[in-house]
C-alpha positions in Angstrom: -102.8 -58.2 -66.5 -99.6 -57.6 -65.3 -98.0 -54.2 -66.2 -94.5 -53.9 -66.5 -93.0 -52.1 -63.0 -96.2 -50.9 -61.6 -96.3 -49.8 -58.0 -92.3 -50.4 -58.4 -91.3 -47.3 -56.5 -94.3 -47.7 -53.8 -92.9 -51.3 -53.0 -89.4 -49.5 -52.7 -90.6 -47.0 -50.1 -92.5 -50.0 -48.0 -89.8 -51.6 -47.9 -87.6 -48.7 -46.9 -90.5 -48.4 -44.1 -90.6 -52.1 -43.4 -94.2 -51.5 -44.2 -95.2 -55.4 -44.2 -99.0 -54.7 -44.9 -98.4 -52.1 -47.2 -96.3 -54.2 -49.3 -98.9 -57.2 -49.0 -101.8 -54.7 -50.7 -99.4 -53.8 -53.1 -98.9 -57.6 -54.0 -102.9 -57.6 -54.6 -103.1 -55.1 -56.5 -100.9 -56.2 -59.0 -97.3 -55.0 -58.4 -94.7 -56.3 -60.8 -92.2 -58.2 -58.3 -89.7 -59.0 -61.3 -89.4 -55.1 -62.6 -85.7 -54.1 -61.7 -85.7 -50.5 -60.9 -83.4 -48.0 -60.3 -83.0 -49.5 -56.5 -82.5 -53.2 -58.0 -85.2 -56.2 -58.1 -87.4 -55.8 -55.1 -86.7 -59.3 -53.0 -82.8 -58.4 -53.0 -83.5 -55.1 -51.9 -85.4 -56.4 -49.3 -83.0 -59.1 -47.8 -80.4 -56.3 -47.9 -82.5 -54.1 -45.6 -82.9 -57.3 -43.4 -79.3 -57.8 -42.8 -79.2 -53.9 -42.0 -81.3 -54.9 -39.8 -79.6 -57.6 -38.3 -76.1 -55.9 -38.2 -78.2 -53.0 -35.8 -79.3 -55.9 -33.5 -83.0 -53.9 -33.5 -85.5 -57.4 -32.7 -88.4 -55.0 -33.9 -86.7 -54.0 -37.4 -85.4 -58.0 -38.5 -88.8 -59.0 -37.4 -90.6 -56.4 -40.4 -88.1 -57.4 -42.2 -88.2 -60.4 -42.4 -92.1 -60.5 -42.8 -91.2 -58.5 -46.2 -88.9 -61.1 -47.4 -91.0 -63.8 -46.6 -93.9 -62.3 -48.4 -92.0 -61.4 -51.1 -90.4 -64.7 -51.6 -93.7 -66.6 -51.5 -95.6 -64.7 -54.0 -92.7 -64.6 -56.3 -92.4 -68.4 -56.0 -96.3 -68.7 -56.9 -96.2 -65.9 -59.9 -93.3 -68.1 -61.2 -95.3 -71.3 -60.9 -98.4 -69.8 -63.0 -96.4 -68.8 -65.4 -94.5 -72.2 -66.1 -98.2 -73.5 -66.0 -99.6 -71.1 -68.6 -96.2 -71.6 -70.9 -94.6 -68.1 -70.6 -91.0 -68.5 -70.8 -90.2 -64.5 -70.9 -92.0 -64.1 -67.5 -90.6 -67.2 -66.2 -87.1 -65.8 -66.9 -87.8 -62.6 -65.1 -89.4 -63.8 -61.9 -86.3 -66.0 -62.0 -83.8 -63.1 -62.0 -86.4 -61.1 -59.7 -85.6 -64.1 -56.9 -88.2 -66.6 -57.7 -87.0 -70.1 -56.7 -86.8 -72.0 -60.4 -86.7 -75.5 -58.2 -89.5 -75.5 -55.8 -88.9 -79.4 -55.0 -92.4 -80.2 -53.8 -94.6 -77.5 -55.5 -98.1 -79.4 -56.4 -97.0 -82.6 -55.1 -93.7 -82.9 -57.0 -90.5 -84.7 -56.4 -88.6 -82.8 -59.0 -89.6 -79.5 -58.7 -91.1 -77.5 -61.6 -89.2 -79.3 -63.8 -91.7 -81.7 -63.6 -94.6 -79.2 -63.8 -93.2 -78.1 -66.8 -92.9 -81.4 -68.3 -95.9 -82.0 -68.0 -97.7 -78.8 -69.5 -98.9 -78.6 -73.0 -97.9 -74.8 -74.0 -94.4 -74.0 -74.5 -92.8 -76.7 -72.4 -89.3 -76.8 -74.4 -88.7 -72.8 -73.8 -90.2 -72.7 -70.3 -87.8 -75.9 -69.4 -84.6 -74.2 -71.1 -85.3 -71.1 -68.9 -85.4 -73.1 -65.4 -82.2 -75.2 -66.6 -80.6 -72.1 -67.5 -77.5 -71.6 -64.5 -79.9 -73.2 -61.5 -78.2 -76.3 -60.5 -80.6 -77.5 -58.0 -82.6 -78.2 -61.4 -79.8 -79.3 -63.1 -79.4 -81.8 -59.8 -83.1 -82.4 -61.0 -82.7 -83.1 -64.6 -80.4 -86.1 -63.9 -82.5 -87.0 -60.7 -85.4 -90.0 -60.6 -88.7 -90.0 -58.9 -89.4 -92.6 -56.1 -91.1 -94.3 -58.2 -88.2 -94.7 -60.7 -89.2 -92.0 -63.3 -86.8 -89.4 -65.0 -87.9 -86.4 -66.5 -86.8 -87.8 -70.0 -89.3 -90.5 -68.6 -92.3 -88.1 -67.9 -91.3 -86.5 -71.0 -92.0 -90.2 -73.3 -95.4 -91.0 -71.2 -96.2 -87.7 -72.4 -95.2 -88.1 -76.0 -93.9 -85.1 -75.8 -91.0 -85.5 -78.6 -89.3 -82.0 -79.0 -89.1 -81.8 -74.9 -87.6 -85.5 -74.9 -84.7 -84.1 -77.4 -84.5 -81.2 -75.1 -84.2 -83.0 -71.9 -81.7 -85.9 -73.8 -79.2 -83.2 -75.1 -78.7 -81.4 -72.1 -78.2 -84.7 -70.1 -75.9 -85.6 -72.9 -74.2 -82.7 -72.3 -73.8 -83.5 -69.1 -72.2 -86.7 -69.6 -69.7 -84.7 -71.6 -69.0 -82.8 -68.4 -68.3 -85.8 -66.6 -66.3 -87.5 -69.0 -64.0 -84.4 -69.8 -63.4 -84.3 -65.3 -63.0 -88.0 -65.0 -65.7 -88.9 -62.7 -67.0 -92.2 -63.8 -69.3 -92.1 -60.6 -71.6 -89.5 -62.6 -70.9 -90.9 -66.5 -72.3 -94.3 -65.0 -75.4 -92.2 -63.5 -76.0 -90.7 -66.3 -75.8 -93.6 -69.1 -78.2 -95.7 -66.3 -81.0 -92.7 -67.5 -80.6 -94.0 -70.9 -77.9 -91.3 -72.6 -75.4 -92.9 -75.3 -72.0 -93.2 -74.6 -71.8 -92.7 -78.4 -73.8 -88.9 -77.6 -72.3 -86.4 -79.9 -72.6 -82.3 -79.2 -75.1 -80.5 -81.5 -72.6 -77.6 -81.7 -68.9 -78.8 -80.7 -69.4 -82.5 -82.3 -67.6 -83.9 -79.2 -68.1 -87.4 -78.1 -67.7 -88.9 -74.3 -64.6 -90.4 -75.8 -63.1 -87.5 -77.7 -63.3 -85.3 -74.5 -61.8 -87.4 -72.4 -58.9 -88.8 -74.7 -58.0 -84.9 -75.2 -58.3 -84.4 -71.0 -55.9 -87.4 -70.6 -58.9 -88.8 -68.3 -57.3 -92.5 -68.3 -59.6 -94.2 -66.5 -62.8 -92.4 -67.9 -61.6 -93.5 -71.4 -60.9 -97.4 -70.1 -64.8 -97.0 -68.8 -65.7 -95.7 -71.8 -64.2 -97.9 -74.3 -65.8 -100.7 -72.3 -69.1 -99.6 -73.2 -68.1 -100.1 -77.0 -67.9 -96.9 -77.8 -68.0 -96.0 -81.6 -64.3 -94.8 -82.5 -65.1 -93.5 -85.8 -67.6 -90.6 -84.8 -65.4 -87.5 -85.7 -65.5 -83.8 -83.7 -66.6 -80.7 -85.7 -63.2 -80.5 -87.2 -63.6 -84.1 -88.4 -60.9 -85.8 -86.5 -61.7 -88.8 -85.1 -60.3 -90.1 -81.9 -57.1 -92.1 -83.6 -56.6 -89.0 -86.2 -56.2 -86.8 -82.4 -53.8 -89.4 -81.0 -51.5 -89.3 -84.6 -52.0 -85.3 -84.5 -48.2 -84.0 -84.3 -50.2 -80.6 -83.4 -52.1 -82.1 -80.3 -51.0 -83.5 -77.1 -52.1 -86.7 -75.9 -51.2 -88.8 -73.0 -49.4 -91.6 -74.0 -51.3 -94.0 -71.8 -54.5 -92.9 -73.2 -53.2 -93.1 -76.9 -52.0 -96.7 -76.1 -55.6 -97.9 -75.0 -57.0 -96.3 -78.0 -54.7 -97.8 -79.9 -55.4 -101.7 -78.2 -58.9 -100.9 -78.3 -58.7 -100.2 -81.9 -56.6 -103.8 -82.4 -58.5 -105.8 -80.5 -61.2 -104.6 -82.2 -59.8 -105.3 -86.0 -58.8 -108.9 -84.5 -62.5 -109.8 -83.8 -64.3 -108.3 -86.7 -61.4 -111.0 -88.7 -62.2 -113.8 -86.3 -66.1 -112.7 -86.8 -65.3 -112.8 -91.1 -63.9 -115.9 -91.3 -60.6 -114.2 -92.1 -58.0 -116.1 -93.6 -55.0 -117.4 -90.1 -52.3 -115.1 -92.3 -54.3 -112.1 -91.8 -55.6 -113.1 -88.0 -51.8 -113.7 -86.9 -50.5 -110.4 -88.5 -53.3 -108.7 -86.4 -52.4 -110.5 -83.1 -48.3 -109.6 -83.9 -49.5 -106.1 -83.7 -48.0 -104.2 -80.9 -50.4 -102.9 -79.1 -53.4 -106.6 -79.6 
C-alpha cells in the first residue's frame, strides 16, 4: 500500500549523498516517488544534482548521479504503468507530475504508448486516458497516430466496445481538427478526417464547427478545403450564429475573400437543391443571375 510521502526526506538525503543503493532499498520498501516535498518531486531534484555535477566536471559524482536518475526514472515509469493498468487516474496524475513518462511508446509491446494500454483496460479507462492526454503532446502525437497495422486508438477503442472511451477519444480528435482548421494547415485537417472525425464536428463547450473557426481566422484556403467536403452551413456556434449570420455581422470582421466563398458556396448550393426539385426555369435562372453562383 502506498503511503503518501514515506521515506520522502530519506530519498532527499540519498540523493544529496548520491547514495545510489540507498535510494534503490528505499524504492523497495515502498517510497512514494510522486510526493513533492519541501525540496520538490524527487526525479527533478535528482537531475538537478546531476547537472551540478556535470558543471564540477567530477567523472565520479555524474556517474552516482546519473545511476540515481536512471533508477528513479525507471521505477517511476513502471509505478505509472500499474496504475494505468489497475484504473487509478489520481495516481496516474501524480506519477505524471513526479516525472513519469505518460508515453512510454513500446511499453508491453505497444506502438502507441500507454495510450493503448489504457484503451484497452476495463477500470476507469476514460479518466485514466484524460490524465495521459492532459498537456503531454507525444500522446497527443499518439491520439492522432495509427498502428502498423492500420489501427487508431478510436479503432482499439470500437473492437473493444468500449463506447464512453470512443466519445472520449472522438472529441478530443475533434478538437483537434478545430486546431487545425483555426491555423490553416490542411496537411493535418486531411489527417485527421482520414481517422474518421466529421468535418461537420461541433465543440461540446464553444459550439464551434471546422468551418466557423476558420471563416472567423480568415483561413482561405482551409475554408475552400472545407467547404469541399460539404460541410453543413447551418450548424450555429454557442451564440447561434451560423456561418452566413458571421459573414452579415456589422460587429465582426471577416475577410472578404472568405465571405465571398461562403457566399458561392451557399448559391451554388440553392441552385442544385432547385435543379434536384424540379424547380420551375424562372426560379433556376434568378438563382444562376445571383452574383456570387
Amino acid at each position: 500500500r502506498l503511503v503518501s510521502g514515506r521515506h520522502y526526506k530519506k530519498l532527499v538525503k540519498a540523493i544529496e549523498q548520491r547514495q545510489a543503493a540507498e535510494v534503490g532499498r528505499l524504492i523497495r520498501q515502498g517510497a512514494d516517488l510522486s510526493h513533492g516535498g519541501s525540496h520538490g518531486y524527487i526525479l527533478p531534484l535528482a537531475r538537478q544534482r546531476l547537472d551540478r555535477a556535470i558543471a564540477l566536471k567530477d567523472p565520479s559524482k555524474v556517474s552516482a548521479c546519473e545511476n540515481i536518475v536512471s533508477l528513479l526514472q525507471s521505477n517511476l515509469n513502471r509505478q505509472l504503468y500499474d496504475h494505468v493498468i489497475r484504473g487509478d487516474a489520481t495516481q496516474v496524475q501524480l506519477l505524471g507530475r513526479g516525472g513519469a513518462d505518460p508515453y512510454q511508446q513500446g511499453i508491453a509491446g505497444t506502438e502507441l504508448g500507454l495510450l493503448e494500454v489504457a484503451v484497452n483496460c476495463d477500470i476507469n479507462a476514460n479518466n485514466v486516458i484524460a490524465v495521459l492526454l492532459d498537456g503531454n503532446l507525444p500522446n497527443q502525437k499518439a491520439l492522432l497516430s495509427r498502428r502498423s497495422d492500420g489501427c487508431s486508438l478510436y479503432d482499439l477503442a470500437k473492437q473493444k466496445g468500449n463506447d464512453d472511451v470512443m466519445k472520449l477519444i472522438y472529441q478530443r480528435m475533434g478538437n483537434a481538427l478545430l486546431i487545425a482548421a483555426s491555423e490553416g494547415d490542411v496537411n493535418a485537417y486531411n489527417h485527421i478526417r482520414s481517422l474518421g472525425v466529421s468535418a461537420n464536428y461541433s465543440s461540446a463547450v464553444s459550439g464551434e464547427t471546422s468551418i466557423l473557426t476558420a471563416v472567423q481566422r480568415a483561413q482561405r484556403s482551409m475554408v475552400e478545403r472545407i467547404l469541399s467536403d460539404g460541410v453543413d452551413l447551418e450548424v450555429p456556434n454557442a451564440d447561434g450564429q451560423t456561418v452566413l449570420q458571421i459573414c452579415n455581422d456589422p460587429h465582426i470582421v471577416v475577410d472578404g475573400g472568405v465571405k465571398k466563398l461562403i457566399q458561392k458556396c451557399l448559391k451554388t448550393r440553392q441552385l442544385h437543391a432547385a435543379v434536384h426539385l424540379g424547380k420551375p426555369v424562372e426560379e433556376i435562372s434568378r438563382i444562376i443571375a445571383d452574383e456570387g453562383c
